[in-house]
C-alpha positions as CSV (number, residue, x, y, z in Angstrom):
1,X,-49.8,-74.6,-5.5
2,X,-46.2,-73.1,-5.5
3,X,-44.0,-74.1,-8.3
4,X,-40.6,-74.8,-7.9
5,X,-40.9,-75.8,-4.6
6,X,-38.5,-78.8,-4.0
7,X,-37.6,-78.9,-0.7
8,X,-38.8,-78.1,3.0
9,X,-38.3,-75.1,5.3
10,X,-35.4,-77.0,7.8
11,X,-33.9,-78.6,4.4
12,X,-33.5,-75.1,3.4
13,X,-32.0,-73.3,6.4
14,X,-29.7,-76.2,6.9
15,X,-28.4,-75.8,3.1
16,X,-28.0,-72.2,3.9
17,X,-26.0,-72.8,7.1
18,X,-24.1,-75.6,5.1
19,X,-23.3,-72.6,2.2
20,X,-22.6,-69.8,4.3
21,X,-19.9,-72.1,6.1
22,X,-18.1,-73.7,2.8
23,X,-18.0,-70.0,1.3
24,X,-15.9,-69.0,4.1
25,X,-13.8,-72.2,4.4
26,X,-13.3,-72.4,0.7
27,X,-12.6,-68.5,0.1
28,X,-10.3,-68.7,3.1
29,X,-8.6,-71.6,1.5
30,X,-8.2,-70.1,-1.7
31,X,-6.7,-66.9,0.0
32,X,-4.0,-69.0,1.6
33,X,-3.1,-71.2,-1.5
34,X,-3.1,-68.5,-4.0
35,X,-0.3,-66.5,-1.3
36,X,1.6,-69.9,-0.9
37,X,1.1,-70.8,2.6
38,X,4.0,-73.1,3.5
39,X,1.5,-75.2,5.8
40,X,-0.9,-76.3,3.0
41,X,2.3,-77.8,0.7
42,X,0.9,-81.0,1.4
43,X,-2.2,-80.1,-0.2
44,X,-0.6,-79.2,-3.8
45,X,-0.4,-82.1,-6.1
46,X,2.9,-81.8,-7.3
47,X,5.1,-84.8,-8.3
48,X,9.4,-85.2,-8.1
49,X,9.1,-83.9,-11.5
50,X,8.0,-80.9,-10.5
51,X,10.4,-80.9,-7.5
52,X,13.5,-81.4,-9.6
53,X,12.8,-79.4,-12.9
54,X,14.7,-76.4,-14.1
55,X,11.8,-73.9,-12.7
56,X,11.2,-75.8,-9.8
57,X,9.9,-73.0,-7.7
58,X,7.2,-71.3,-10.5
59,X,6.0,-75.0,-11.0
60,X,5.0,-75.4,-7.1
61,X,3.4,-72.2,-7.4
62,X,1.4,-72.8,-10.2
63,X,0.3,-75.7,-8.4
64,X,-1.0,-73.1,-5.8
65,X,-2.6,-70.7,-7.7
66,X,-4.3,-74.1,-9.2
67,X,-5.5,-75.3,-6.0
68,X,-7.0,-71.6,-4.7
69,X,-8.7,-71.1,-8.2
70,X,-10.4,-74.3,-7.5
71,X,-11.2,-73.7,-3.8
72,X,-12.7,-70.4,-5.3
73,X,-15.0,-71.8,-7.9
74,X,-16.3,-74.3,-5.4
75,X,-17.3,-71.5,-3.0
76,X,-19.3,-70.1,-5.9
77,X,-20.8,-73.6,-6.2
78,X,-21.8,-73.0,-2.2
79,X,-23.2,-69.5,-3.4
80,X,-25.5,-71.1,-6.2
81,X,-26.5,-73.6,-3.4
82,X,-27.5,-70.3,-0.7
83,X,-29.1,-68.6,-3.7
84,X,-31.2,-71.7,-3.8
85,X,-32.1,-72.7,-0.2
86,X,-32.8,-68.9,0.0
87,X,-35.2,-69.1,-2.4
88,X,-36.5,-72.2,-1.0
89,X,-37.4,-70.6,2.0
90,X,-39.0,-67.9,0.1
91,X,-41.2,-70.4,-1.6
92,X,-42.2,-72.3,1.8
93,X,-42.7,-68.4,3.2
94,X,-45.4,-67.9,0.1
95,X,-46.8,-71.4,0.7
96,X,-48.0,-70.5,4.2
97,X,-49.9,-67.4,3.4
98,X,-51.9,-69.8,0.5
99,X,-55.3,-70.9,1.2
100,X,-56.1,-74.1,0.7
């Protein structure tokens, strides 16, 4: 018997399809909001506070940097998820060579 096995071999290409996808999306996400593209503004959570303040400008770019440092941590969650269909596959590779 293989331990650790949890899930099936088309489970675990389809989570490594689903990863390999939202690393790319997410990285190239933060990329964009941590340079302040002007097409994701209505992405940022900022409020009329922020709009109005004294350092209204470094305020909406915090927001920014915010929003790409998250889209980056979640593409490391989508790399923890590959690391783990990969080795799902490995363990569904190992359970075909066993003999019953």
């Amino acid at each position: 018997m293989v331990w650790g096995l949890i899930c099936g071999p088309k489970v675990a290409a389809c989570g490594i399809v689903i990863s390999f996808w939202g690393v790319v999306m997410l990285a190239m996400l933060g990329i964009f909001f941590t340079t302040h593209s002007v097409l994701l503004i209505e992405d940022v959570p900022f409020t009329d506070e922020d709009m109005h303040g004294e350092n209204n400008p470094q305020a909406i770019y915090n927001l920014y940097n915010m929003v790409g440092y998250n889209c980056f941590i979640a593409a490391g969650f989508y790399v923890v998820l590959a690391a783990f269909s990969f080795c799902q596959i490995k363990l569904n590779k190992r359970k075909e060579y066993m003999v019953h």
